[in-house]
N, CA, C and O of each residue as an XYZ file, in Angstrom:
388
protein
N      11.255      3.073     -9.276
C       9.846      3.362     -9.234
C       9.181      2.894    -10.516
O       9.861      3.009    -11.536
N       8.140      2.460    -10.612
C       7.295      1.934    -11.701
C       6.536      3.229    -11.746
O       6.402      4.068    -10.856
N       6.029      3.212    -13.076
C       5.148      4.803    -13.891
C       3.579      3.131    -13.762
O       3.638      1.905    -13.862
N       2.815      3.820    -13.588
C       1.195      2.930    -14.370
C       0.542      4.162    -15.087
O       0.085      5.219    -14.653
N       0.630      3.792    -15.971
C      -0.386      4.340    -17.197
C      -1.550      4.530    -16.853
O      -2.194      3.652    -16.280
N      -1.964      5.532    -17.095
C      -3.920      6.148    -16.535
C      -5.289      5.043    -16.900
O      -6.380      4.797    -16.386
N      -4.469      4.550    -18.147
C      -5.367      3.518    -18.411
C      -5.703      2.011    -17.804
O      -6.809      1.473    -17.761
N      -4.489      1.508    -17.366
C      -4.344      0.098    -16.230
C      -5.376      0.224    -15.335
O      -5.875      1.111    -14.644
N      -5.559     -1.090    -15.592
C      -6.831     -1.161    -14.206
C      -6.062     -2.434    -13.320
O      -5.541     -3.461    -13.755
N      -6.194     -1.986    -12.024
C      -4.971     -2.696    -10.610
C      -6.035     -3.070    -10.089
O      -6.770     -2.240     -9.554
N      -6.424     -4.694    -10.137
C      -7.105     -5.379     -9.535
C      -8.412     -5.636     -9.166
O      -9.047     -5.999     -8.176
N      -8.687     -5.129    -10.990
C     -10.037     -4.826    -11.054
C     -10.384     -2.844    -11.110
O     -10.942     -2.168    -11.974
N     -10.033     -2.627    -10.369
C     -10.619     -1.005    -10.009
C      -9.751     -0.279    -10.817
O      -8.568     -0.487    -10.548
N      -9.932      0.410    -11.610
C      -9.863      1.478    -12.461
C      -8.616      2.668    -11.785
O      -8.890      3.184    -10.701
N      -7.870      2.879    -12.174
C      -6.419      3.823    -11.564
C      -6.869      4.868    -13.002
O      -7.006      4.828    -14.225
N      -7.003      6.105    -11.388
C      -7.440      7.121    -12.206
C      -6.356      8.010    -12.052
O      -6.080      8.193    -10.866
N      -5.598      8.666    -12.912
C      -4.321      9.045    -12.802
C      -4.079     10.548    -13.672
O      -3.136     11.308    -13.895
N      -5.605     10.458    -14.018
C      -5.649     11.930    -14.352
C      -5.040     13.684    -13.868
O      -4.636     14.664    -14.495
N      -5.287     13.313    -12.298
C      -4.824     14.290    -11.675
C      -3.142     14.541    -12.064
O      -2.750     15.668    -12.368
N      -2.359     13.545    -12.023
C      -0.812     13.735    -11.817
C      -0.507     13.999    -13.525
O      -1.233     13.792    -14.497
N       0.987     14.585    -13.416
C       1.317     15.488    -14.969
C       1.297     14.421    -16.144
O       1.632     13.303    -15.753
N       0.970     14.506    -17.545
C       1.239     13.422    -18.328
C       0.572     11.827    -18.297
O       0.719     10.849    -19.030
N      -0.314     12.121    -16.938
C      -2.202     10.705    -16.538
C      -0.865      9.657    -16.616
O      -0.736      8.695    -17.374
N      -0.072     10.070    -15.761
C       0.545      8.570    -14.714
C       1.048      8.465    -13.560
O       1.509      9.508    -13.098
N       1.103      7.710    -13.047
C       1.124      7.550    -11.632
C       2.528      7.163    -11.348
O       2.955      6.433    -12.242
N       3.556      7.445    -10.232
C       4.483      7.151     -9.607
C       4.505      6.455     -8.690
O       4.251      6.926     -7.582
N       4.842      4.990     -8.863
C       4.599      4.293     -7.661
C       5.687      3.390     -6.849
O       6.057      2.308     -7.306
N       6.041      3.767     -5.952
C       7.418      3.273     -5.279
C       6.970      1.990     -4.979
O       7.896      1.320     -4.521
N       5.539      1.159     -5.081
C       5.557      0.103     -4.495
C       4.867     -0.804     -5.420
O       3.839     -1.116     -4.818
N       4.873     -1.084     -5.957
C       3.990     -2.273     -7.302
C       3.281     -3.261     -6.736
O       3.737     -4.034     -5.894
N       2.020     -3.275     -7.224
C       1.377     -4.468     -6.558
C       2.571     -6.123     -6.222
O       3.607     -6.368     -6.841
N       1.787     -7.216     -4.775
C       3.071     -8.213     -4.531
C       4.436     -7.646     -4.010
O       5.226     -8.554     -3.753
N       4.947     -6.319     -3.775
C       5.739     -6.016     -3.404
C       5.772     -6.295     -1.728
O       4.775     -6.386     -1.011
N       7.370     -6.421     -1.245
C       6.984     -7.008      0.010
C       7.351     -5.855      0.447
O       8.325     -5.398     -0.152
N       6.699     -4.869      1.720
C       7.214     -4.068      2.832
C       7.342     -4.314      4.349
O       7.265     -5.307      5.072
N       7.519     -3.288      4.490
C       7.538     -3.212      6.369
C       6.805     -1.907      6.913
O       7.048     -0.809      6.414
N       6.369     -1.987      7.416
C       5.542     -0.575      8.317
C       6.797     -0.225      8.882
O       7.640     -1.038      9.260
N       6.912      1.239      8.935
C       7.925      2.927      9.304
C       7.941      3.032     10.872
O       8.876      3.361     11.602
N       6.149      2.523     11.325
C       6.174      2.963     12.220
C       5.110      1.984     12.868
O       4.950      0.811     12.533
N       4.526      2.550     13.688
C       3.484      1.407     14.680
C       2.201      2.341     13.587
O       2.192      3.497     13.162
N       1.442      1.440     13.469
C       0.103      1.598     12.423
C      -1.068      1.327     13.346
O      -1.312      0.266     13.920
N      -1.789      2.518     13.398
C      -2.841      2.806     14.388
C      -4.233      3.126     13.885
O      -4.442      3.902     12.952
N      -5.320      2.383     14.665
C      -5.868      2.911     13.977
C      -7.426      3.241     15.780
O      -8.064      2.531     16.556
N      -7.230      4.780     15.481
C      -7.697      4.657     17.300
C      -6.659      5.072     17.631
O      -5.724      5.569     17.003
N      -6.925      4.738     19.261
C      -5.666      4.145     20.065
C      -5.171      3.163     19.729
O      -4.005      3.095     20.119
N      -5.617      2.029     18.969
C      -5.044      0.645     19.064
C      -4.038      0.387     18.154
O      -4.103      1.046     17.116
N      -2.994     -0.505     18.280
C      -2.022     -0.534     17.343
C      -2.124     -1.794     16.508
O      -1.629     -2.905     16.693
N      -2.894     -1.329     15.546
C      -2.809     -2.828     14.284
C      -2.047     -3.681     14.073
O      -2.109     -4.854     14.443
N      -0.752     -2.831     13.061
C       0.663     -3.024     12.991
C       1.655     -2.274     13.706
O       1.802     -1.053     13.749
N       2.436     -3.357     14.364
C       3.745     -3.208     15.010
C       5.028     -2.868     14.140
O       5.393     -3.610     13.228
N       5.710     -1.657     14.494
C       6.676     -1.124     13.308
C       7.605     -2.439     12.737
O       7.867     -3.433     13.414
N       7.882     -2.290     11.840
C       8.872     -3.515     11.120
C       7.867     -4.450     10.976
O       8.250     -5.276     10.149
N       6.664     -4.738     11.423
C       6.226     -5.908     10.925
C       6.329     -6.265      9.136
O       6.601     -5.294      8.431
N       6.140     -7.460      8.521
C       6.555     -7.330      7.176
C       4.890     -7.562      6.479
O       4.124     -8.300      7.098
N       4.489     -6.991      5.380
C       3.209     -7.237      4.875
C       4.417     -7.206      3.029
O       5.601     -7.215      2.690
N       2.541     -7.154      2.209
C       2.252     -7.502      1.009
C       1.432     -6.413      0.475
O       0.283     -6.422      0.916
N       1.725     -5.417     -0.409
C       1.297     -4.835     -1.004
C      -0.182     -5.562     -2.215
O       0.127     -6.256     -3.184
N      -1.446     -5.279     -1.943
C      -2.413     -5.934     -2.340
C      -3.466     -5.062     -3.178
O      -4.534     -5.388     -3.695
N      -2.808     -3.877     -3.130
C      -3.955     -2.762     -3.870
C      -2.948     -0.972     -4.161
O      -2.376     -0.173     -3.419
N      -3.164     -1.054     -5.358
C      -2.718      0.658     -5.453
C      -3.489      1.432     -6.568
O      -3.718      1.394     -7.777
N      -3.850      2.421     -5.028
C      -4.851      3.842     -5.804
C      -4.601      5.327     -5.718
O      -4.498      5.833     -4.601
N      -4.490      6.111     -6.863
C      -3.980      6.981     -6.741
C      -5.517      7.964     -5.648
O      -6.689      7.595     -5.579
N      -4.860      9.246     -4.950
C      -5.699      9.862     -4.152
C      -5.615     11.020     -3.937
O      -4.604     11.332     -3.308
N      -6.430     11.998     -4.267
C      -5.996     13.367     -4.139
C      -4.810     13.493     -4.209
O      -4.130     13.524     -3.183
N      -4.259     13.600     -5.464
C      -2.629     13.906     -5.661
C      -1.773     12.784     -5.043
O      -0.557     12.972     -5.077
N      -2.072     12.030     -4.672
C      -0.525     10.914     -4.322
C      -1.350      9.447     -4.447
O      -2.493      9.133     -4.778
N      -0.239      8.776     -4.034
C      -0.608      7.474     -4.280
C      -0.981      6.453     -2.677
O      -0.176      6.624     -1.761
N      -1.950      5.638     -2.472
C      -2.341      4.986     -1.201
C      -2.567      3.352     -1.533
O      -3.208      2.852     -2.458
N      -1.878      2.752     -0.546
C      -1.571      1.282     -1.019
C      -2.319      0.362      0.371
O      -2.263      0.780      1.528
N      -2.748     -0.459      0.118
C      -3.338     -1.283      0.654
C      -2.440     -2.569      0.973
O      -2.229     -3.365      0.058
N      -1.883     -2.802      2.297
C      -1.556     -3.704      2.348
C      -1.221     -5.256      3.337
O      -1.207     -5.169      4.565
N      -1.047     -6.192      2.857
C      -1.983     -7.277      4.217
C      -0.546     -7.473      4.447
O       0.515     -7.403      3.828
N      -1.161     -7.853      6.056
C       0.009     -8.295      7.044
C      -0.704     -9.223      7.892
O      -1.804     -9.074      8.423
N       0.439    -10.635      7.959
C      -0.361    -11.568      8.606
C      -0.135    -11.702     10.208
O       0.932    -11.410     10.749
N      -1.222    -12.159     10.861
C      -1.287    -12.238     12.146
C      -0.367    -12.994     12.648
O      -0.125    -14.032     12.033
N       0.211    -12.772     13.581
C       1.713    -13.631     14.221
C       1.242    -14.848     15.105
O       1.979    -15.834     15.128
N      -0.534    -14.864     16.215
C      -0.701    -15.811     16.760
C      -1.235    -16.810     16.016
O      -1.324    -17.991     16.352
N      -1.583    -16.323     15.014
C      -2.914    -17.231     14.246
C      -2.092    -17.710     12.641
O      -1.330    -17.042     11.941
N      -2.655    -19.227     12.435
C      -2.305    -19.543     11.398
C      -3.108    -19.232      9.887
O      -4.205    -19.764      9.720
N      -2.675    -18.577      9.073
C      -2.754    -18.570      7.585
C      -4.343    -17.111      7.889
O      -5.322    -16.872      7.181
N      -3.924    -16.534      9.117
C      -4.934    -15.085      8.776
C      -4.429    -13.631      8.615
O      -3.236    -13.816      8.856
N      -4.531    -12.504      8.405
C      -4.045    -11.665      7.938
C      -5.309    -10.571      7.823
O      -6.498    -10.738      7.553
N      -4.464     -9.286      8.173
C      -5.679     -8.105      8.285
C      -4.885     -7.005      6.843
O      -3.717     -6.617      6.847
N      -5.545     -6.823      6.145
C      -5.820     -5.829      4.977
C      -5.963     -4.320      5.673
O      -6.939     -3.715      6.114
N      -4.526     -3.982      5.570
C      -4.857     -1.915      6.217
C      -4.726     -1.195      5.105
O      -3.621     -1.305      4.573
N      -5.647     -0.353      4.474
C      -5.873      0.389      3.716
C      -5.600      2.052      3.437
O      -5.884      2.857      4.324
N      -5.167      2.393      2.458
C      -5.175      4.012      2.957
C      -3.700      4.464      3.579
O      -3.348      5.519      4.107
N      -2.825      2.961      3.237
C      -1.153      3.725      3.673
C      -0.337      4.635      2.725
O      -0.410      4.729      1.500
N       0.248      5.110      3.373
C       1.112      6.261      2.241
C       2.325      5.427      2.395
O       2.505      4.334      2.932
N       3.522      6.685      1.443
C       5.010      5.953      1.073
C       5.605      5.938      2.333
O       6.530      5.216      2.705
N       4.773      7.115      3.197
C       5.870      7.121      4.399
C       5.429      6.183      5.999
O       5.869      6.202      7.148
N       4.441      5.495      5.344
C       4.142      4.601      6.329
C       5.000      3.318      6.202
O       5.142      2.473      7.086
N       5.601      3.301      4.853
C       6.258      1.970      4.544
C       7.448      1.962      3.801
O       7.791      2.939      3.135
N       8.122      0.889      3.872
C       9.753      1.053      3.709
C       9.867     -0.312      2.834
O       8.963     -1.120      3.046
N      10.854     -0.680      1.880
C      10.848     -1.682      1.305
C      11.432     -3.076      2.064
O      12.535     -3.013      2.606
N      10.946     -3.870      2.079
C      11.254     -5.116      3.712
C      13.031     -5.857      2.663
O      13.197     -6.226      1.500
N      13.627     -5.790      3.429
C      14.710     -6.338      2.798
C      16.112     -5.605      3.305
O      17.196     -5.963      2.847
């Protein structure tokens, strides 16, 4: 796990890390990290991501006490596009490998 310091700013936006003990954050997934979705990723009824699909960790913000990662996964019919799902937790995602 990587610690980020309260002070780091992740991609521009400010990681506010105040809430957690000692203003740092615990983060099982570091920005560029590659994962896989846990499960089928919904948003609705509709299913965004298909479980195991593999994405890219592209954003991490800490959130009411834990940490929420943003991350793109590219479209399987279409060439070089990709949808950005926001707002995943640790247990939506697993390390792809």
């Amino acid at each position: 796990m990587s610690v980020v310091p309260a002070s780091v700013i992740v991609e521009g936006i400010a990681s506010d890390c105040r809430m957690f003990k000692g203003g740092s954050c615990k983060v099982s997934f570091p920005l560029n990290t590659e994962v896989r979705a846990t499960d089928d990723i919904r948003r609705f009824r509709t299913i965004v991501v298909a479980r195991g699909s593999a994405g890219r960790v592209v954003d991490v913000q800490p959130k009411n006490a834990r940490i929420l990662y943003a991350v793109e996964f590219p479209i399987r019919r279409s060439a070089n596009a990709t949808v950005t799902i926001a707002g995943l937790s640790e247990i939506e995602l697993t390390p792809a490998g």
